[in-house]
N, CA, C and O atoms as a GROMACS GRO file, in nm:
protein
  564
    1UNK      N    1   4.589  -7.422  -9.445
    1UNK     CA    2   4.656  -7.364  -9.330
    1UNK      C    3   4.761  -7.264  -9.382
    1UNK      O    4   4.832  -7.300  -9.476
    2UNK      N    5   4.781  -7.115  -9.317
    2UNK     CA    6   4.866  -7.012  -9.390
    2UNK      C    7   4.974  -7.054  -9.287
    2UNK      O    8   4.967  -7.122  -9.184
    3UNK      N    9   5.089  -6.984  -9.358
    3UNK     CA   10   5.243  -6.997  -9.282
    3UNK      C   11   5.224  -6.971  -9.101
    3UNK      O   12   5.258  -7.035  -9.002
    4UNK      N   13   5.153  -6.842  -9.124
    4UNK     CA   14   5.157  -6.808  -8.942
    4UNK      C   15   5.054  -6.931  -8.877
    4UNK      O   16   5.080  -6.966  -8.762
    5UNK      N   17   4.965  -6.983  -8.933
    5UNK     CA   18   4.897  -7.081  -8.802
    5UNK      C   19   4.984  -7.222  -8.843
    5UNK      O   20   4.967  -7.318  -8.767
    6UNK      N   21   5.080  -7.243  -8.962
    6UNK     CA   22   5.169  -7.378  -8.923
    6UNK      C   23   5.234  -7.318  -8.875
    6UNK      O   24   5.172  -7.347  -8.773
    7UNK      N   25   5.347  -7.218  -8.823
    7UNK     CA   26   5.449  -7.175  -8.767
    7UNK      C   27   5.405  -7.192  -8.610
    7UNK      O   28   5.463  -7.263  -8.528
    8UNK      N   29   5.291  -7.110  -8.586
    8UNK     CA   30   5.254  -7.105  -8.412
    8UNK      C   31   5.193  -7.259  -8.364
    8UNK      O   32   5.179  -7.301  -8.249
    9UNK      N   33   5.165  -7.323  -8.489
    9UNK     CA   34   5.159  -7.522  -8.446
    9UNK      C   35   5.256  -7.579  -8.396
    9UNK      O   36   5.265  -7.651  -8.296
   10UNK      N   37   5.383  -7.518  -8.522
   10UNK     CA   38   5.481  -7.611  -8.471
   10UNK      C   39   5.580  -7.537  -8.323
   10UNK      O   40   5.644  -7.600  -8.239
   11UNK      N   41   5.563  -7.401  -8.332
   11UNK     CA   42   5.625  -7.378  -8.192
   11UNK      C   43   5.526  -7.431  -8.052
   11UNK      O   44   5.567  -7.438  -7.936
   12UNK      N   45   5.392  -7.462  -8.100
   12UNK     CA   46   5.361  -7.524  -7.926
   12UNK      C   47   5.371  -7.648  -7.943
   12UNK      O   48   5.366  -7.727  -7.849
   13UNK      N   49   5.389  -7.687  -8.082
   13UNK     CA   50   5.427  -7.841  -7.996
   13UNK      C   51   5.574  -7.864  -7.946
   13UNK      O   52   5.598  -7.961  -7.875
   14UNK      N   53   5.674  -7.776  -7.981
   14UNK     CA   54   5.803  -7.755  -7.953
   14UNK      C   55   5.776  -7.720  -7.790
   14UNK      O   56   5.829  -7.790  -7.704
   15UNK      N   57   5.701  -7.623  -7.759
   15UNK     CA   58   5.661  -7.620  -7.611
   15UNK      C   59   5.595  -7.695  -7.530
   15UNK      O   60   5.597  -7.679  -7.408
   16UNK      N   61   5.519  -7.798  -7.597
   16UNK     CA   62   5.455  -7.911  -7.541
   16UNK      C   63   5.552  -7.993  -7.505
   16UNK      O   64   5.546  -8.030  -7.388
   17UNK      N   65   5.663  -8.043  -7.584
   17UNK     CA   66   5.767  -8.108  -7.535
   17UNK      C   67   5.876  -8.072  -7.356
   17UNK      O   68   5.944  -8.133  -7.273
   18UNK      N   69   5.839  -7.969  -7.378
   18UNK     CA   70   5.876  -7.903  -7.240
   18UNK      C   71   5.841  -7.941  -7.134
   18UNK      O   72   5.734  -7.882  -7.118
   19UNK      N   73   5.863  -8.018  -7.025
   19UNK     CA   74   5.814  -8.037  -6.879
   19UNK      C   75   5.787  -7.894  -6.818
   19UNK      O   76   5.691  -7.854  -6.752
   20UNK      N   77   5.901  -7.830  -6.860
   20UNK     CA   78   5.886  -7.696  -6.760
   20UNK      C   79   5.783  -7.619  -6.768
   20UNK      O   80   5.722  -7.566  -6.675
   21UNK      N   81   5.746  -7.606  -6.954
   21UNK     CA   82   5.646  -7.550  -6.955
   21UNK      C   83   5.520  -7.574  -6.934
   21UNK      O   84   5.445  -7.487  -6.890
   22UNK      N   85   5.488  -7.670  -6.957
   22UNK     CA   86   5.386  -7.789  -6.925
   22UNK      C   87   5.376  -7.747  -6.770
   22UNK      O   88   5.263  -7.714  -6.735
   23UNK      N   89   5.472  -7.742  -6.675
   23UNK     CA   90   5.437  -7.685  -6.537
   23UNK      C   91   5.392  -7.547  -6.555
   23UNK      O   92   5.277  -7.515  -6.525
   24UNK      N   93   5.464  -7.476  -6.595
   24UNK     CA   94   5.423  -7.349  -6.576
   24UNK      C   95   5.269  -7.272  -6.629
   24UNK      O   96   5.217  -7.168  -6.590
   25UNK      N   97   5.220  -7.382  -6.742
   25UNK     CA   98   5.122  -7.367  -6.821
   25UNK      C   99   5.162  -7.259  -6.902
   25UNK      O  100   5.109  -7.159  -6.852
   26UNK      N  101   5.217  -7.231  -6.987
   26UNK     CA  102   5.261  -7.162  -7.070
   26UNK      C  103   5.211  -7.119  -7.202
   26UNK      O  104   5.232  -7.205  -7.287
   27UNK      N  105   5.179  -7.060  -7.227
   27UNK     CA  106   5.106  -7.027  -7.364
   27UNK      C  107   5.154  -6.954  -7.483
   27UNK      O  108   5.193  -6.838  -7.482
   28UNK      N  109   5.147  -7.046  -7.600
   28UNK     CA  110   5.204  -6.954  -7.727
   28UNK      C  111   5.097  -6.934  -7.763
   28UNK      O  112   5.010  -7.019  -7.786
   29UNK      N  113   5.088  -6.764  -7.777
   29UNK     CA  114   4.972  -6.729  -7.852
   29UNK      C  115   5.013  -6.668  -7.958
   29UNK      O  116   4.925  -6.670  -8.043
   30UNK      N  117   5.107  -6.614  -7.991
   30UNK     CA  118   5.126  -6.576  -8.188
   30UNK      C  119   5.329  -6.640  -8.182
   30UNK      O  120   5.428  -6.645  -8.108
   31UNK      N  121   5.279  -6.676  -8.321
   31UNK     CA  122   5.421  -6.672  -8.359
   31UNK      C  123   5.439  -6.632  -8.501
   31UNK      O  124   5.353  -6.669  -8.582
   32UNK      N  125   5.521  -6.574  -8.534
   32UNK     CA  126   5.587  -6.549  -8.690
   32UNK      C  127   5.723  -6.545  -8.757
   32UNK      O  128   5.806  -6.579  -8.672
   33UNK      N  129   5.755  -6.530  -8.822
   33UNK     CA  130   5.915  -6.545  -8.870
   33UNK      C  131   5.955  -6.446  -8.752
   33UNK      O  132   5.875  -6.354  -8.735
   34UNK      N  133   6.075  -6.452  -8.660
   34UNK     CA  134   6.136  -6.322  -8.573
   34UNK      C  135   6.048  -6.341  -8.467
   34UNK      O  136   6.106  -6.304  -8.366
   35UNK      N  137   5.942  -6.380  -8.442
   35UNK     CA  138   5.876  -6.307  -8.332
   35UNK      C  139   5.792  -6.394  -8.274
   35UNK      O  140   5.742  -6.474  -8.353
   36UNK      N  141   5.752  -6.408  -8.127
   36UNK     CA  142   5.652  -6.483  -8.040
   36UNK      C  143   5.591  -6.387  -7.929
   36UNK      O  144   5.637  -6.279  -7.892
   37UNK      N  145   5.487  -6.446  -7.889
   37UNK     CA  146   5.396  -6.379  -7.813
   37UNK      C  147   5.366  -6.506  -7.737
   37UNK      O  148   5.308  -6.604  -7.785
   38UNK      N  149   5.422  -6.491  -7.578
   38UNK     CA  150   5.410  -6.609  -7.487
   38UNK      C  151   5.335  -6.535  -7.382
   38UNK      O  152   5.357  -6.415  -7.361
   39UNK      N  153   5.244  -6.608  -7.314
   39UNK     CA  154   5.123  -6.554  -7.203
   39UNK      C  155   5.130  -6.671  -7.087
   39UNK      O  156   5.124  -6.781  -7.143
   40UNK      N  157   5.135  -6.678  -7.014
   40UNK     CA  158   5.183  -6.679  -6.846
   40UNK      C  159   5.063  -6.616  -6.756
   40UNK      O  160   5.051  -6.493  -6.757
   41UNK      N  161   4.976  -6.690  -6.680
   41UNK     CA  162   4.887  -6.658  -6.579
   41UNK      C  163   4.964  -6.677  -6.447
   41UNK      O  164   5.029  -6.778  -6.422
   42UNK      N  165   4.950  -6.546  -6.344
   42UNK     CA  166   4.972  -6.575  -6.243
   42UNK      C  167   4.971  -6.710  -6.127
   42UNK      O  168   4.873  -6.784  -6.134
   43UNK      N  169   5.034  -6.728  -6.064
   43UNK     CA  170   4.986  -6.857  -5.963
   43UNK      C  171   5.098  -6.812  -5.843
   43UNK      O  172   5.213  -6.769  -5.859
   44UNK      N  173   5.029  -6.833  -5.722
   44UNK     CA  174   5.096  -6.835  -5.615
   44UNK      C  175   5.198  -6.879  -5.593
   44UNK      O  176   5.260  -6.808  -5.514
   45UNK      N  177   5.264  -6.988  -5.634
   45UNK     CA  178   5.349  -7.050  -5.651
   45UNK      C  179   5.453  -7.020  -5.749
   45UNK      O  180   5.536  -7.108  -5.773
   46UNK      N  181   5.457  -6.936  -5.794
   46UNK     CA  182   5.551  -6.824  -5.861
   46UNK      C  183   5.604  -6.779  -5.795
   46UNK      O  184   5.719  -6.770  -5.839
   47UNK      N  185   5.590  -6.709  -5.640
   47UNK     CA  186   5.606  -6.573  -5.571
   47UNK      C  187   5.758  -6.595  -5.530
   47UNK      O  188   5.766  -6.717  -5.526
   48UNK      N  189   5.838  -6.561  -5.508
   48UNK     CA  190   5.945  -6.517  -5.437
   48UNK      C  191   5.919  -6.478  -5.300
   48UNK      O  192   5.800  -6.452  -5.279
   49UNK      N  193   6.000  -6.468  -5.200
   49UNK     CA  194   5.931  -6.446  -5.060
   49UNK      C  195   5.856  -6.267  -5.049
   49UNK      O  196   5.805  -6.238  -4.941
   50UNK      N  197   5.856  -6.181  -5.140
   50UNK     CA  198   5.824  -6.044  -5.131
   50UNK      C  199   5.699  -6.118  -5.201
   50UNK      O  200   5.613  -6.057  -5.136
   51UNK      N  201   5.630  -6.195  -5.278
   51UNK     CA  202   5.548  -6.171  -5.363
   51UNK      C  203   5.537  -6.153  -5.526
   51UNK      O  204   5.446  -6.165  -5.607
   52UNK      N  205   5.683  -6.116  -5.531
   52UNK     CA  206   5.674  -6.085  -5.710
   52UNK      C  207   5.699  -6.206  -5.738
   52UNK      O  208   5.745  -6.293  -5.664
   53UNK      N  209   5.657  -6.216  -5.888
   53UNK     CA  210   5.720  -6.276  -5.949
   53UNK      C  211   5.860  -6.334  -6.003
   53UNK      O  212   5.922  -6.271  -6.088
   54UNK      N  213   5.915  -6.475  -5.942
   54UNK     CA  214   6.058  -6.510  -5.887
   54UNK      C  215   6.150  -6.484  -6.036
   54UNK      O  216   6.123  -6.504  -6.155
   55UNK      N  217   6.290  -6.421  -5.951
   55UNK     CA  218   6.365  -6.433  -6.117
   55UNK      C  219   6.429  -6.574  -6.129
   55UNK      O  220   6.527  -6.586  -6.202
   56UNK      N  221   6.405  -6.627  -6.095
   56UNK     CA  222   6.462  -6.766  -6.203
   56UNK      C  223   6.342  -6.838  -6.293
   56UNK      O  224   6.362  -6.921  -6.382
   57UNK      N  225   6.226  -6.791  -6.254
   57UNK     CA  226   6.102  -6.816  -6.372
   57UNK      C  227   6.117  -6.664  -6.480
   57UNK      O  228   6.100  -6.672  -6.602
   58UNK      N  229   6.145  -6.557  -6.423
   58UNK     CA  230   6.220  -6.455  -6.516
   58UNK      C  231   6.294  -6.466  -6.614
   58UNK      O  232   6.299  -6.388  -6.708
   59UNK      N  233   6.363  -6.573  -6.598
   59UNK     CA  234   6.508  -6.576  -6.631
   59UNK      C  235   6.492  -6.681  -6.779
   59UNK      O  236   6.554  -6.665  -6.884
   60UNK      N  237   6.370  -6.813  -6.742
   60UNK     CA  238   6.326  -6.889  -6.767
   60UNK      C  239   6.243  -6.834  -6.893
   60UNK      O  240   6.246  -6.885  -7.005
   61UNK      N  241   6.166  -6.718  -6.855
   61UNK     CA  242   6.052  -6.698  -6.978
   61UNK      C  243   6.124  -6.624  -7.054
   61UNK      O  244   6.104  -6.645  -7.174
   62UNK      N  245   6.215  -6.531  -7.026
   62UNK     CA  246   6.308  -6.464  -7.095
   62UNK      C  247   6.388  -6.530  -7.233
   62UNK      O  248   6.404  -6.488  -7.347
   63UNK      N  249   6.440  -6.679  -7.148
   63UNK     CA  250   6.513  -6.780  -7.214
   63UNK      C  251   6.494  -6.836  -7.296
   63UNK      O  252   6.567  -6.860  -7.393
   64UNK      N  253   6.309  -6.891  -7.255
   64UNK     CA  254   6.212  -6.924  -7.350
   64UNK      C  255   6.136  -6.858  -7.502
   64UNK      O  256   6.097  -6.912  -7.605
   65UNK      N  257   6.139  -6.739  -7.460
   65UNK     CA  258   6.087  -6.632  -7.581
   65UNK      C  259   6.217  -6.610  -7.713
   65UNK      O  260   6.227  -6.609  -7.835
   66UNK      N  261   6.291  -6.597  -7.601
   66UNK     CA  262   6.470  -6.603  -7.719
   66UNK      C  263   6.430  -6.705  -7.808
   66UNK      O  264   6.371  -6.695  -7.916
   67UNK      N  265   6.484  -6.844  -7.724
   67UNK     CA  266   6.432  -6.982  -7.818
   67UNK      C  267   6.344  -6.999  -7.927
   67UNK      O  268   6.370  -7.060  -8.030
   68UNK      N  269   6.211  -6.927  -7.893
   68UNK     CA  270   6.114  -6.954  -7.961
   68UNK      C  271   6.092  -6.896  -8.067
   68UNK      O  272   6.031  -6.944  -8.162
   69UNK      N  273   6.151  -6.761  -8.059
   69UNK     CA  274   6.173  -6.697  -8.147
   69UNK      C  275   6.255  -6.734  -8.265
   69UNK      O  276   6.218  -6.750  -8.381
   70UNK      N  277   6.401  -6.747  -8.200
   70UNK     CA  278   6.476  -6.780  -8.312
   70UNK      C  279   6.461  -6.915  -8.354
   70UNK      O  280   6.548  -6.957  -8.431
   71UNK      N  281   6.367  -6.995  -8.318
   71UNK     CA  282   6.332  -7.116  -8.387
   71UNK      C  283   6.238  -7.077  -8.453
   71UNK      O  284   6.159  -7.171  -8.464
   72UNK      N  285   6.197  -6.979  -8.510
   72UNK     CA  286   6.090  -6.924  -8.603
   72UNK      C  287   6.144  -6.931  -8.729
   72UNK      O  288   6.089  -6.962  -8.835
   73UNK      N  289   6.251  -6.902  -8.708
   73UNK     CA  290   6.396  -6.904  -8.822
   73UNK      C  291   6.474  -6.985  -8.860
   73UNK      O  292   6.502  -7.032  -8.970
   74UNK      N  293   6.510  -6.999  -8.755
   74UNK     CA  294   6.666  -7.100  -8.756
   74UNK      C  295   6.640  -7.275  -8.744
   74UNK      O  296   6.725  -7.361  -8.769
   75UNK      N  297   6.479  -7.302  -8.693
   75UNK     CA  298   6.491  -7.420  -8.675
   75UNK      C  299   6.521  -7.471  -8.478
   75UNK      O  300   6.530  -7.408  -8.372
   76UNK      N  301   6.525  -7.585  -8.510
   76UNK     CA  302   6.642  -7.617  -8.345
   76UNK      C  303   6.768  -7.569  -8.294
   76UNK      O  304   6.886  -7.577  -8.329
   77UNK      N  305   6.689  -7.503  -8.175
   77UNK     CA  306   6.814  -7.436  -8.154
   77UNK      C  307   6.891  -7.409  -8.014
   77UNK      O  308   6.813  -7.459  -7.933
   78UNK      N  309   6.997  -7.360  -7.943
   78UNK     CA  310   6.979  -7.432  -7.809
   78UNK      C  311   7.074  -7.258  -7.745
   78UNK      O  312   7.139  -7.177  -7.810
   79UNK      N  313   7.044  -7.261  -7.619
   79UNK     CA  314   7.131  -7.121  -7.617
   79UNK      C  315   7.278  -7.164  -7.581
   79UNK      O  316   7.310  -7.270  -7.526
   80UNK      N  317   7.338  -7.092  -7.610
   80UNK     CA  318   7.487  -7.075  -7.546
   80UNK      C  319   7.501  -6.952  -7.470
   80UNK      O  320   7.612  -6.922  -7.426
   81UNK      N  321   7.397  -6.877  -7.449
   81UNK     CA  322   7.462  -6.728  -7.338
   81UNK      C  323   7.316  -6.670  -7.311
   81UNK      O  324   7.229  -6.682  -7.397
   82UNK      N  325   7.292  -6.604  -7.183
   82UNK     CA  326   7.139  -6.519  -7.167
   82UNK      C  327   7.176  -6.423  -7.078
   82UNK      O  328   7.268  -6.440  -6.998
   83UNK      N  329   7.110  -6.320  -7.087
   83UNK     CA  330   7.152  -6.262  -6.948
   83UNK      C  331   6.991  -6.200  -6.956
   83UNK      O  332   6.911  -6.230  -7.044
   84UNK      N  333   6.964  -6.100  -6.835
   84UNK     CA  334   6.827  -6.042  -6.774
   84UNK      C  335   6.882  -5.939  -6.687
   84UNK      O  336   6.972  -5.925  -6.603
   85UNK      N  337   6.818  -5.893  -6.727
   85UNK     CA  338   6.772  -5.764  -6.635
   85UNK      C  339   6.633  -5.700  -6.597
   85UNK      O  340   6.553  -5.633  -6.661
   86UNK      N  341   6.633  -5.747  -6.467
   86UNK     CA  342   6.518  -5.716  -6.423
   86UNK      C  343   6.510  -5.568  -6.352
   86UNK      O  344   6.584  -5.527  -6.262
   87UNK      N  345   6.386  -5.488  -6.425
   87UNK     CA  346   6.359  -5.351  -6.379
   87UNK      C  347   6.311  -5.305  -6.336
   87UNK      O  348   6.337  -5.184  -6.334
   88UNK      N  349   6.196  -5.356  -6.262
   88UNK     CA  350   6.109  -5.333  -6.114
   88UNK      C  351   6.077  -5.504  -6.109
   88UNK      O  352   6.106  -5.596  -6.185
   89UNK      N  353   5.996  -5.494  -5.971
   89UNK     CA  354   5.900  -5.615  -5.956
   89UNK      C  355   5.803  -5.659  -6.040
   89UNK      O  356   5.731  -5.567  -6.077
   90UNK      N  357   5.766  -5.796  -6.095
   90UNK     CA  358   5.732  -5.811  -6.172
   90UNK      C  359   5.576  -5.894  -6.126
   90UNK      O  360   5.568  -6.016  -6.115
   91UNK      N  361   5.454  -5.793  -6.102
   91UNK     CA  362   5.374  -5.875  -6.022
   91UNK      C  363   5.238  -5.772  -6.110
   91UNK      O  364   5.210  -5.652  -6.114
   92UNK      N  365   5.180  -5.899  -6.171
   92UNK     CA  366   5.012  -5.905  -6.268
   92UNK      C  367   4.940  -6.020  -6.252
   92UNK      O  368   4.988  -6.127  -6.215
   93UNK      N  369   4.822  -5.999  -6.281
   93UNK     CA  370   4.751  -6.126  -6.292
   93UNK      C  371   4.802  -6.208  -6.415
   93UNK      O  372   4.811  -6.329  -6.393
   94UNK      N  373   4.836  -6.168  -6.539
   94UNK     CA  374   4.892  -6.211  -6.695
   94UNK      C  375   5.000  -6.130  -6.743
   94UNK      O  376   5.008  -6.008  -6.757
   95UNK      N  377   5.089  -6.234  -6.767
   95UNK     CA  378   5.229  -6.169  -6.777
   95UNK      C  379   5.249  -6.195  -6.960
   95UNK      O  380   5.187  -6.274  -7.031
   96UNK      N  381   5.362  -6.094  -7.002
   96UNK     CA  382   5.322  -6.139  -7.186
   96UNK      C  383   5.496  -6.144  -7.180
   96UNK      O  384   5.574  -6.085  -7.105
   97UNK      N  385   5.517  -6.232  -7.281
   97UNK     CA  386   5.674  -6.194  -7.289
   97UNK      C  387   5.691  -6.248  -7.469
   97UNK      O  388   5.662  -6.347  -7.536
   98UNK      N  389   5.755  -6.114  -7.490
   98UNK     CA  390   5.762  -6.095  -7.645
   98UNK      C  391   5.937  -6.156  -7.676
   98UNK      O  392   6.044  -6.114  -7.631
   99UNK      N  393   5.912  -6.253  -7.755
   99UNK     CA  394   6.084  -6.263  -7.802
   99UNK      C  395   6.103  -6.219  -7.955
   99UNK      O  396   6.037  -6.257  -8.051
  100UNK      N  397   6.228  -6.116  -7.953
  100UNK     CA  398   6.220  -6.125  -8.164
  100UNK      C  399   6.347  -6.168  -8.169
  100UNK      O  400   6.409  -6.185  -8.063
  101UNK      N  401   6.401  -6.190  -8.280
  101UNK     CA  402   6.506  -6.241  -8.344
  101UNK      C  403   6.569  -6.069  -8.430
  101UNK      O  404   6.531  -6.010  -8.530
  102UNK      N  405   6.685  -6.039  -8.319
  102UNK     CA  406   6.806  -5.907  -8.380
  102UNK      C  407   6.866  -5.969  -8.514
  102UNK      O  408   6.832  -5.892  -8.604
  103UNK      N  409   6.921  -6.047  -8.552
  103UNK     CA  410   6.982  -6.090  -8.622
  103UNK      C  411   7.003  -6.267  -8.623
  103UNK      O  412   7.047  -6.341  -8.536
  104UNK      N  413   6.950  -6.296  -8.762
  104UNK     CA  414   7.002  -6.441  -8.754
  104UNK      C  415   7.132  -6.465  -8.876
  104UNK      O  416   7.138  -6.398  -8.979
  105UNK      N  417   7.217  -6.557  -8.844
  105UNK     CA  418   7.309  -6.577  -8.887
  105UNK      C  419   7.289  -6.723  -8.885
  105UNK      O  420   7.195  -6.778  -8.826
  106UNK      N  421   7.415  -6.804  -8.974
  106UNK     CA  422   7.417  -6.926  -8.959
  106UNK      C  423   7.486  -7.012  -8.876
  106UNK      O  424   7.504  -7.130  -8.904
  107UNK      N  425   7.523  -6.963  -8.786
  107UNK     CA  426   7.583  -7.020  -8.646
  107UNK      C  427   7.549  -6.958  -8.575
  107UNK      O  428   7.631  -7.000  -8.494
  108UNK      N  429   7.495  -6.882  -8.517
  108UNK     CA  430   7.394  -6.806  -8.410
  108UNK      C  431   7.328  -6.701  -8.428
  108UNK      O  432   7.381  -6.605  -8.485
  109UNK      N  433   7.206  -6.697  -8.387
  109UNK     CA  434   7.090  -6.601  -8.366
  109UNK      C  435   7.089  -6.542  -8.260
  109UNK      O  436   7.082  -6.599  -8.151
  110UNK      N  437   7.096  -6.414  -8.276
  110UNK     CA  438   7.061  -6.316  -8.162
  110UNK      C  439   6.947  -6.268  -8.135
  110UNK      O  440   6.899  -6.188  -8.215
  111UNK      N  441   6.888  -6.297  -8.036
  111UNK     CA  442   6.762  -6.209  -7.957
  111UNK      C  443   6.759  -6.154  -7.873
  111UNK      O  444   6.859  -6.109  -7.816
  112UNK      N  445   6.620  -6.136  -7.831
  112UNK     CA  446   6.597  -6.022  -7.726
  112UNK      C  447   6.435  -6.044  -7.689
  112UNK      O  448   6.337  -6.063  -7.762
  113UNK      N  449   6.449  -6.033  -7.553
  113UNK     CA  450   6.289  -6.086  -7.501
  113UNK      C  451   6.237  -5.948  -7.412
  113UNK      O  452   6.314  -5.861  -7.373
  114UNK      N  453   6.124  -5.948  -7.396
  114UNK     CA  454   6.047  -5.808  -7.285
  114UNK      C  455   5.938  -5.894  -7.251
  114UNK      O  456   5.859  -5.954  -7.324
  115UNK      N  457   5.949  -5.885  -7.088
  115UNK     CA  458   5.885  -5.959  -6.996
  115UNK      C  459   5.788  -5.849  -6.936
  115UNK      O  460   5.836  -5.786  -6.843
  116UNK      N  461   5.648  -5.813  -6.978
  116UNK     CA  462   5.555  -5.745  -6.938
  116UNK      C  463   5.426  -5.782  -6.863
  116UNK      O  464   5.412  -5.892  -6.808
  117UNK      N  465   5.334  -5.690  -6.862
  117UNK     CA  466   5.194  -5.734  -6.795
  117UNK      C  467   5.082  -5.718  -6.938
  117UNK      O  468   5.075  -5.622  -7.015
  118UNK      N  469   5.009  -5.837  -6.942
  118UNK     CA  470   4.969  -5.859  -7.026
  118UNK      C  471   4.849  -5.744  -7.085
  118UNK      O  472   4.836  -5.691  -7.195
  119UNK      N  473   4.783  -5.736  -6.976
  119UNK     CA  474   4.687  -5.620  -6.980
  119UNK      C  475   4.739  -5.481  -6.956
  119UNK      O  476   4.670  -5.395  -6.901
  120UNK      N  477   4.885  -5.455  -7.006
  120UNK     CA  478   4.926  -5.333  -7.032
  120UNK      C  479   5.051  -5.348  -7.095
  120UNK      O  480   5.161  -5.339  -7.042
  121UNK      N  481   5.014  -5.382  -7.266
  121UNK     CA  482   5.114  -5.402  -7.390
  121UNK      C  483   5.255  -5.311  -7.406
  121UNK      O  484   5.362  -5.346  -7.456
  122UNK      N  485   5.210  -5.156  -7.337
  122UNK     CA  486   5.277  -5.096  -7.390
  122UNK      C  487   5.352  -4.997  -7.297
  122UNK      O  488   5.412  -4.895  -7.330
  123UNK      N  489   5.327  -5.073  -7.124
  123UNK     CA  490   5.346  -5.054  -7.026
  123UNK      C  491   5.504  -5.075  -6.995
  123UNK      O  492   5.563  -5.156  -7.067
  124UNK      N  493   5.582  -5.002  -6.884
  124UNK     CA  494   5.707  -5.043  -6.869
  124UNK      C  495   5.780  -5.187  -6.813
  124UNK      O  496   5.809  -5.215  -6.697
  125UNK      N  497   5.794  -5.245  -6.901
  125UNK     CA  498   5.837  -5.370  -6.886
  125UNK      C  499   5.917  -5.424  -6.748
  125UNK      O  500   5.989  -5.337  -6.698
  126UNK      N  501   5.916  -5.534  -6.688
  126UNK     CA  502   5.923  -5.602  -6.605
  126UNK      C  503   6.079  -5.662  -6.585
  126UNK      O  504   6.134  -5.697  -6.480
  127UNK      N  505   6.122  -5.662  -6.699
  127UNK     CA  506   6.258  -5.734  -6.722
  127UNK      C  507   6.256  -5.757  -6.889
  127UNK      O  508   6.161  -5.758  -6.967
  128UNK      N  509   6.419  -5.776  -6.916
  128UNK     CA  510   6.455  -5.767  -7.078
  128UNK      C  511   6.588  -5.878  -7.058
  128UNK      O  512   6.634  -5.920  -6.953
  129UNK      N  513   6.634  -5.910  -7.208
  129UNK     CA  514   6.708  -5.990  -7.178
  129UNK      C  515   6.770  -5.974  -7.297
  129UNK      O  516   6.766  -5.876  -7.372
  130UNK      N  517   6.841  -6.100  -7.313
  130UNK     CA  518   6.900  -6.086  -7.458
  130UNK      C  519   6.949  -6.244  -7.448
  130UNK      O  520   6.967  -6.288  -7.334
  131UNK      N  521   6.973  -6.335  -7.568
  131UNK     CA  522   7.039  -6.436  -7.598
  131UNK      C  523   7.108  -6.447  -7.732
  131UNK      O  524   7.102  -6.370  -7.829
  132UNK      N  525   7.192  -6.588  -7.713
  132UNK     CA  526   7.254  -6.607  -7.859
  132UNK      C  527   7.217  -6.737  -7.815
  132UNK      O  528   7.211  -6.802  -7.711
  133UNK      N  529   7.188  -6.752  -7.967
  133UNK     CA  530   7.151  -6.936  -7.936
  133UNK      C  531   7.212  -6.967  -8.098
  133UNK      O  532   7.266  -6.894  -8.182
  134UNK      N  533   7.182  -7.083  -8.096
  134UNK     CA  534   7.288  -7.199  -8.179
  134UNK      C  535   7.208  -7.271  -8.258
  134UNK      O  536   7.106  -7.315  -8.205
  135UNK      N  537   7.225  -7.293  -8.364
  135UNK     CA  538   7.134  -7.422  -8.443
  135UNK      C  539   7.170  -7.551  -8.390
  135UNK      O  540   7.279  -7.572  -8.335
  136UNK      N  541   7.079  -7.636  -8.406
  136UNK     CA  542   7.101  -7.731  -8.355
  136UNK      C  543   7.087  -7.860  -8.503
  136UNK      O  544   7.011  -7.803  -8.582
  137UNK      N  545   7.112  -7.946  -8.543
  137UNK     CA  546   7.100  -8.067  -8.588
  137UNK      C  547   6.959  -8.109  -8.626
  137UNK      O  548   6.934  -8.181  -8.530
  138UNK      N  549   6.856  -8.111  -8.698
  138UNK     CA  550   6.710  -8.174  -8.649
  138UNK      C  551   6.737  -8.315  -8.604
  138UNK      O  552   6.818  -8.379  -8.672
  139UNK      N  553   6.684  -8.371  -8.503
  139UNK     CA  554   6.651  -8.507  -8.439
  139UNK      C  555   6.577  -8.614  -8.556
  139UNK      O  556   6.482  -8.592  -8.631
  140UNK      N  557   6.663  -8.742  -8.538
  140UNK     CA  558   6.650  -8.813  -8.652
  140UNK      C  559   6.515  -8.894  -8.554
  140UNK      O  560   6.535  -8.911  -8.434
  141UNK      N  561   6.411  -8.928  -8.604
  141UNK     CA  562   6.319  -8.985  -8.553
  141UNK      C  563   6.246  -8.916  -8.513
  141UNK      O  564   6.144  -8.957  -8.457
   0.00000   0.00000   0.00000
């Protein structure tokens, strides 16, 4: 097994642990040192009353890609700050949301997530974000 397929093992089972994601059906499809590639299928039950896609699941995958990212690096890690900005409506059949790691340090990692449509990589993004997150302790057991 090379570094990138143990790295993208151990981030879905880090996402398997997730209820939320586990609801949302969530998908890690690449991970590497700095960087994740999370995929999100539409469902009705997403919608906000207009139809788009709601920002507090925005806010959520945004949050999530940060995390995942800088646990590419840093290990366990938990946020202390996020913010989003959302830049049109955010409505596809497959949504992609890229997180990388700006800078890691040893008391917090900075990222940055882009919340897109999957079937258009290079299309104007949906919402962006940014976090700092924190190492965390590894869990004894």
């Amino acid at each position: 097994m090379n570094d990138h397929t143990a790295l993208l093992n151990r981030i879905r089972q880090v996402s398997a642990l997730a209820p939320f994601n586990q609801w949302l059906d969530l998908r890690v499809e690449h991970a590497e040192a700095g960087q994740v590639i999370l995929r999100l299928d539409w469902r009705d039950d997403f919608a906000q009353y207009n139809g788009h896609l709601h920002a507090a699941l925005i806010g959520g995958l945004i949050d999530t890609a940060c995390g995942f990212a800088a646990g590419t690096v840093a290990g366990n890690v938990t946020a202390s700050q996020f913010s989003v900005r959302c830049l049109r409506p955010a409505v596809a059949r497959t949504f992609r949301v890229t997180g990388r790691v700006v800078k890691a340090g040893k008391r917090q990692v900075f990222a940055s997530a882009t919340l897109g449509d999957w079937d258009d990589e290079n299309g104007e993004p949906f919402a962006v974000g940014d976090a700092v997150l924190v190492p965390l302790p590894e869990r004894a057991g």
